[in-house]
Every structure is written in C-alpha cells, then in structure tokens.
C-alpha positions in Angstrom: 69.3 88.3 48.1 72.5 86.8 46.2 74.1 90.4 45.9 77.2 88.2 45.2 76.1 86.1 42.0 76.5 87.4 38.4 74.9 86.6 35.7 76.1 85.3 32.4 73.7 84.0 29.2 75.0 82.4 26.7 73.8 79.7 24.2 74.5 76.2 24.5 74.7 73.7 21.1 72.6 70.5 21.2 75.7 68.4 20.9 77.5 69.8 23.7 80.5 67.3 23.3 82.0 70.4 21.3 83.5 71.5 24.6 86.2 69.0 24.6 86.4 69.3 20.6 84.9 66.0 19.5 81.4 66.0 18.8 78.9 63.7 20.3 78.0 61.4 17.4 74.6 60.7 19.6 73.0 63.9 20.1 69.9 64.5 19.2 68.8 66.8 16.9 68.1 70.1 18.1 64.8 72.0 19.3 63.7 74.7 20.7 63.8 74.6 24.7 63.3 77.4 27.4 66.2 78.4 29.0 68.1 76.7 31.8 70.6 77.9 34.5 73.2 76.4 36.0 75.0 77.7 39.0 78.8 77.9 40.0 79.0 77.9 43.3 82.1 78.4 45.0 84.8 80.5 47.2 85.1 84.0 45.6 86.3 86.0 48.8 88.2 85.4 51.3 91.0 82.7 51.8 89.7 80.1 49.7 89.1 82.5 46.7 91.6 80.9 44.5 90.0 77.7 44.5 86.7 79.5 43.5 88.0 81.7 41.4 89.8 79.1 39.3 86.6 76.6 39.0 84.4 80.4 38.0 86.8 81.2 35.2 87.0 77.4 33.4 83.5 77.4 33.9 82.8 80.5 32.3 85.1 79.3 29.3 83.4 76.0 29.0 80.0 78.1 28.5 81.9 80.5 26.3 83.2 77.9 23.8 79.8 76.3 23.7 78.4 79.4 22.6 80.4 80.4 19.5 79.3 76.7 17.8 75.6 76.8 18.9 73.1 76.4 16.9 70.9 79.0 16.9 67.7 77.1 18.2 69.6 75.0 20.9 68.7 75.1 24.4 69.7 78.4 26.2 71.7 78.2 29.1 72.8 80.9 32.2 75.6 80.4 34.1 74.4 81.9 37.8 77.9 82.5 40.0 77.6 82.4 43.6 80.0 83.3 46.6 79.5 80.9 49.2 82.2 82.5 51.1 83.6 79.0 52.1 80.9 79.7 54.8 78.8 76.4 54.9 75.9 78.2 56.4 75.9 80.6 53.4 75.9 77.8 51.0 73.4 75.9 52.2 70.8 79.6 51.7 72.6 79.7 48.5 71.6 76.6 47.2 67.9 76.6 48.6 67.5 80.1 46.4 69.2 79.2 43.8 66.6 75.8 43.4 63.7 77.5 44.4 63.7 80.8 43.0 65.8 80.8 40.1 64.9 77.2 39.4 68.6 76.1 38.2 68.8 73.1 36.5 72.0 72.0 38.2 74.6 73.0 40.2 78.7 72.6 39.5 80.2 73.0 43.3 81.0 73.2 46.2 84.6 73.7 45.9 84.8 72.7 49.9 83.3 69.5 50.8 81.3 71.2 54.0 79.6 73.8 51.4 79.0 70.5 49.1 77.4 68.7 51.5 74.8 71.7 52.5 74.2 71.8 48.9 73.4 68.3 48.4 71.2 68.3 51.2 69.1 71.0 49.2 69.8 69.4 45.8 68.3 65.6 47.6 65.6 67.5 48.8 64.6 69.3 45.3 65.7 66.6 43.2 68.2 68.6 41.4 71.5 67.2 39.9 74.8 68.6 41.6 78.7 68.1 40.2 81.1 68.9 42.8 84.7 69.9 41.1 86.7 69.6 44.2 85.4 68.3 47.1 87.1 65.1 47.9 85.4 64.4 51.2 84.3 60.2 50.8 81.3 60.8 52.9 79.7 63.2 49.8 78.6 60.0 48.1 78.3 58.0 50.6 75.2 59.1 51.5 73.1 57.6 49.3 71.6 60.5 47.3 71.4 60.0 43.5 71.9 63.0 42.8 75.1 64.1 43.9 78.4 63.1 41.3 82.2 64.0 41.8 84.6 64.6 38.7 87.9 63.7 40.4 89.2 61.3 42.9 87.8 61.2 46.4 90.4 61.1 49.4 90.5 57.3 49.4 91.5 56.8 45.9 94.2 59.9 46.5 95.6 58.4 50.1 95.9 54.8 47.8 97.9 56.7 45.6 100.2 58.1 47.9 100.6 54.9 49.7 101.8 52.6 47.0 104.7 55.5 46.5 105.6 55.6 50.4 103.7 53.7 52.8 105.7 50.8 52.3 108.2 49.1 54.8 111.8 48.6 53.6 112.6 45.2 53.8 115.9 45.6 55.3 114.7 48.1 58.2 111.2 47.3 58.4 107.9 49.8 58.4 108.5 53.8 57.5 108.3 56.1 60.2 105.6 58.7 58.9 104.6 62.0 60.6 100.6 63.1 59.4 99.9 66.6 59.4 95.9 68.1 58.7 94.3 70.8 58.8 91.5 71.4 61.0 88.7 71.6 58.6 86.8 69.0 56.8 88.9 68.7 53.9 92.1 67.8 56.3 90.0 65.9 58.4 88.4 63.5 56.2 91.7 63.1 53.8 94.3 62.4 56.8 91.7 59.6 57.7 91.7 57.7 54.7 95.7 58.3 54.6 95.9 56.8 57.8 93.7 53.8 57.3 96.1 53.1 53.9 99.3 53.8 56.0 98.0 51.5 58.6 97.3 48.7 55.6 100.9 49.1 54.1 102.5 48.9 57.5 103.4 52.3 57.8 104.8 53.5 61.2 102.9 56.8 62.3 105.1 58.8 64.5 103.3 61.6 64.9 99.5 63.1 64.0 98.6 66.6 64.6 96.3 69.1 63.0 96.6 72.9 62.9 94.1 75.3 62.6 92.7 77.3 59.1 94.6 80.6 59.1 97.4 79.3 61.1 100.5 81.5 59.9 103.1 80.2 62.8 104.4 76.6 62.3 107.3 76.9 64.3 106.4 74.8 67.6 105.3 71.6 65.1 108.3 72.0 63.1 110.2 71.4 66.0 107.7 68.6 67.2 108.3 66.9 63.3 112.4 67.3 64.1 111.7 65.6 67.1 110.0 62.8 66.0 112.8 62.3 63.0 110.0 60.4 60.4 111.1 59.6 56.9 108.2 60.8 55.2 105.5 63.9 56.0 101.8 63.7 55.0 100.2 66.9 54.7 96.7 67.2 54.0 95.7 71.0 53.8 95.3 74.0 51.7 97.7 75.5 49.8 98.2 78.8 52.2 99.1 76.7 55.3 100.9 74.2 53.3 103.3 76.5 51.8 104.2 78.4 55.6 104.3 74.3 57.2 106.7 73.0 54.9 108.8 76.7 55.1 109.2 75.9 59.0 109.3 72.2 58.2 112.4 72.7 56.4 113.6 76.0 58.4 113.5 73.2 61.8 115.8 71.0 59.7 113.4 68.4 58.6 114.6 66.6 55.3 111.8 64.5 54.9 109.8 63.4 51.7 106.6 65.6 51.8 103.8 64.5 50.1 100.0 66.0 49.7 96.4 65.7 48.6 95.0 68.0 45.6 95.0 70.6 48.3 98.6 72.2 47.5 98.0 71.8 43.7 97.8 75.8 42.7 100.6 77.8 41.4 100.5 79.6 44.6 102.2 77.1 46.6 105.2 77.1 45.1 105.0 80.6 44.9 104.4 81.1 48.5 106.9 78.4 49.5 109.5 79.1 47.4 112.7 76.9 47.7 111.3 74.7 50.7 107.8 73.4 48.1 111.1 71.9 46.1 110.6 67.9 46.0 107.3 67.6 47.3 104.9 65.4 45.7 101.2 65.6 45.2 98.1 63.9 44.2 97.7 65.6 40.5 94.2 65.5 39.4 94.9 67.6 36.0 98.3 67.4 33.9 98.0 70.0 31.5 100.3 68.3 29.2 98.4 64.6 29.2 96.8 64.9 25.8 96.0 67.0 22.8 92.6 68.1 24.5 94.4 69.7 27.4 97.4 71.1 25.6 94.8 73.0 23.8 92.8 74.0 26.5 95.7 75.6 28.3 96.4 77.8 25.4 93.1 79.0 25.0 93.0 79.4 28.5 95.6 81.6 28.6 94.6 84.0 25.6 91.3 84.5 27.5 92.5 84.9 31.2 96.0 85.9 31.1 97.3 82.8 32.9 97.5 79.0 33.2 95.1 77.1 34.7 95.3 74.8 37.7 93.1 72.2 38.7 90.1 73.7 39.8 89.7 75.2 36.1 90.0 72.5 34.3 87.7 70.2 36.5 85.2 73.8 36.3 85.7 73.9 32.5 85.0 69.6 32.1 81.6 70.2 34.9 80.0 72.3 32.7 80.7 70.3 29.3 79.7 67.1 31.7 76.7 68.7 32.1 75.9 70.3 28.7 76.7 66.5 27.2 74.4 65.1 29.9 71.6 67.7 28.9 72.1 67.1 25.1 71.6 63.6 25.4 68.6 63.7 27.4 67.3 66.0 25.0 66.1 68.7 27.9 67.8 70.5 31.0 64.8 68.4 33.1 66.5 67.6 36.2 66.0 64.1 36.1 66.4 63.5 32.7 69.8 65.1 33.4 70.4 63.3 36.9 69.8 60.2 34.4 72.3 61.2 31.7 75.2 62.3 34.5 74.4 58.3 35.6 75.4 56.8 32.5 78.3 58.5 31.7 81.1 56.4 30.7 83.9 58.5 28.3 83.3 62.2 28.8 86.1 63.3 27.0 87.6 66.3 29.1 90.6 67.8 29.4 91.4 66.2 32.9 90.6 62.6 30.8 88.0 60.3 29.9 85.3 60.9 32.8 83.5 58.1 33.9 81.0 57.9 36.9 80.5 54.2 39.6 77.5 53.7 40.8 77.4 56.5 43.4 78.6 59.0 41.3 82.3 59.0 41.9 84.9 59.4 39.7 86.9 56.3 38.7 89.7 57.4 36.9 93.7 56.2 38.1 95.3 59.4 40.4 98.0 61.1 38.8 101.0 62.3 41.8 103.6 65.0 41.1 106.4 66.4 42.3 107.6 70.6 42.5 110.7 71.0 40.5 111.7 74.6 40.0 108.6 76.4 41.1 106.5 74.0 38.9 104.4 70.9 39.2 106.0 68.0 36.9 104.3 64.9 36.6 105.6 61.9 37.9 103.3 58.5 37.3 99.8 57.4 38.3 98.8 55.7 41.6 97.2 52.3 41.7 
C-alpha cells in the first residue's frame, strides 16, 4: 500500500511548453486522451526531506500552472507523490506499484541516486520513461537503458567544474595540496570519485581522503586531521546537514582553506545551519534564480504560492514535469514510448534552470554554474568548462 502518496488531478494543455511561458509552436492540436499519471518520487521524511520536499512543491506548481491554460479537451494528467524515505529498498516497491498498478506514465525522481537506480531497474524492465531531478551518480546512464534521462549535470561534468577553478598547480610552487572529504553514501561516493580522477588530471596534490558517515553530527577528530594535513583547498562532497556541522569544525580547528562542493550543499539550509563558517565556500550551482527572465519569474510565483524561495530541487521538479508535459504534447499521447521518444529528441526545453537538452544517453549537457555563500546567500560566480 502507498499510505504515503497523495494524489493530485489536474489538467494538462496540449502545448505544454506554456510551463516555461513560451508556447510550443509544434504542438499538435488537441484531442481527447484518457488520463495519465506521473509520479514524484522522492525523500518526504526523514533527513533527506528537504530535497524531496523541494522537487514535490515545483512539481506540483509546474502541474498547477499547466492547469489554469488547459484546454478543456487536453490530456488529463495526476501527479502521484511518493515517500521513498531515502530508503532504496522502499523505492524500488514503490516504483514496481506505481508501474504496475497505477500504470503511471512516467516517473520524475529519485532525488538520491541509490533510489534512482532501483527505479530505473523497474522503469527498464516496464519500459516506462524516468527523469531523475537530482541524482548525479554517472553510473545512472551509464547503464545503457533508454529509458532513464537526467536534467542537470552528472558528477563528472560538476568535478570538471570545480577543477578548472582549483585543481590547478601554481607555477611558482607547483601542484595544490587538496584535502577530499565524502560522505559515505552513494552520492559522496560516486562524486569524490570523479573529483579525484579530475584532480589527478590537473595535477592536483591530494593530501588527504576520508569519508564520514550519514548522520555524522561530530567532526571534531577530522577537523583536526584537515589542520594536520595544512591543504590549500577542501573538497566536500555531501549533504547539506553534514556539510554545514564539517565546515563549522573545519573552521572551529583553524582550517582557512577554500571549501568547495557538489549540488549537495545548495539549499538555504546550509548557510542557515553553518552560519558564519559556510562564508566563502563555493559550489557547483545547477539553478541561478536570477539567470533569465523565465526564472526571475518563476521565483516570484513561487513564492506567492509556497511562502518561500526555491532552491534547486524545485526548479529542476518544476522543469521535470514541463520536460515531460512538452515531451507528451509532442508525441501527441502519454504512451510511454512515444514519450521515451520525445524526452530523446529534446534539444531547447526552455526551463527556468535553462535551455534543456539531452546526449545520447540521456544526460544533461548544459555548462555548470559554481557559487560562492556571501552573507547567508548563494551568489553566482561564473560557469565551469
């Protein structure tokens, strides 16, 4: 039973560009369709539940938007919301239940890449398209499957990023000494890899590599192992709750080094949580809330309807379902392959993250954006390569 999900229906226009305010000149016109669902799968308890949370509510106001310029014979569509608990056991049941007895169309999620990959094992299986908003794992298309596809930059695109900005040796003192922190889940695992393989290609210096453990509240001992090991720059690749108490004991122990991060640490909650010690640090930035017209706007409406701003994980929820109501009103029907297809040629989505585009595996192939905290806030700062 998913005693967890909730149900929303709303109705969807045939030209489902509307969601980032430019219609599609392509669509076709529309006709009557049965309804479709599409389920939001994601962290809605427990530690993760921001991340979830965020990717629910920009969902929920993609489908919202959609609704109030729908035509009135366009297809129907249900947003389903599930609480995978960041448990990738409970995802995986979750997915099979969702496919097989409610017959969704699609799935937007996971938001961590173990619960993605237990959903695309389900969604290869069923042949059923999946858009994951967050999971920056390489490995989730890598394997293959034409049916998985990622709207932001995996972990090797991000650790390229942040290696043209540090990684490379001063000419006058020769390679950076770098300390690479992780956490010990998937997400820290994977990303600290990749940063390590493009720290190894710049000529980087790693001085130290450690991970810590989800939950872990008492960074003391490696802050003192960091001091120790005196690096110039410190790689964290973790969630925002551990990142925030790391770089409090990081800079507690003395250490003055540049911190820098994946899209782990970009929520309003780290600075929060850090307070003065979050000051300088600079991360991957996979939405900038003040890069165009479309995402100015977005924020504001946003705001009216949830109270706040949105981070990342909304805006990359609110673009997945657009993504997929564009993808649907191409192929003139929420058939899963005819959708799969549609996702596949996408070129220019026009969301408020940017222009989306998918490779040939279904990643995202946009430039990464880095910034840095100044005064509680996340400023941006350039693009990587």
């Amino acid at each position: 039973m998913l005693c967890a999900t909730k149900h929303l229906t709303l109705w969807l226009a045939a030209a489902a560009g509307l969601v980032a305010g430019a219609p599609l000149a392509d669509a076709p016109a529309p006709v009557v369709r049965p309804e479709a669902a599409v389920a939001i799968v994601g962290p809605l308890t427990g530690r993760a539940s921001a991340y979830g949370a965020s990717q629910r509510d920009g969902s929920m106001l993609a489908a919202e938007e959609l609704a109030t310029r729908a035509d009135s014979v366009g297809p129907r569509l249900r947003l389903v919301f599930a609480d995978d608990e960041a448990d990738q056991t409970r995802a995986g049941a979750l997915a099979r239940d969702l496919a097989v007895r409610d017959g969704v169309a699609a799935f937007v999620g996971a938001v961590n890449s173990d619960c993605t990959h237990q959903i695309e094992m389900v969604c290869a299986k069923l042949h059923v398209p999946q858009l994951t908003t967050s999971s920056t794992d390489p490995s989730v298309t890598d394997t293959g499957s034409p049916w998985i596809f990622r709207c932001l930059a995996d972990d090797v695109l991000q650790a390229k990023a942040i290696a043209a900005r540090v990684f490379a040796p001063d000419s006058r003192r020769g390679p950076r000494p770098l300390a690479l922190l992780s956490q010990n889940n998937r997400y820290g695992r994977m990303g600290i890899v990749e940063v390590a393989r493009a720290a190894d290609v710049a000529g980087a210096r790693i001085v130290l590599d450690e991970k810590f453990e989800s939950g872990t509240t008492d960074f003391d001992g490696l802050a003192a192992r960091v001091a120790a090991a005196r690096p110039e720059a410190v790689v964290l690749w973790c969630f925002y709750r551990e990142g925030a108490a790391l770089v409090r004991a990081l800079r507690a122990a003395g250490v003055t080094a540049e911190v820098l991060a994946g899209d782990g640490l970009v929520s309003p909650e780290f600075p929060r949580l850090a307070g003065d010690a979050a000051e300088g640090a600079i991360v991957t930035y996979p939405f900038d809330p003040d890069a165009s017209e479309r995402s100015r706007a977005f924020v504001v409406r946003f705001i009216a309807r949830f109270g706040r701003a949105p981070d990342s994980f909304a805006a990359h929820g609110y673009d997945a379902v657009g993504c997929l109501a564009t993808a649907a009103a191409r192929a003139g029907s929420w058939d899963r392959a005819a959708v799969r297809a549609a996702l596949a040629a996408t070129r220019a989505y026009p969301g408020v993250t940017g222009d989306l585009a998918f490779d040939a595996t279904g990643n995202d192939v946009r430039p990464v954006r880095l910034a840095r905290v100044e005064h509680g806030r996340f400023v941006p700062i350039g693009e990587g390569p």
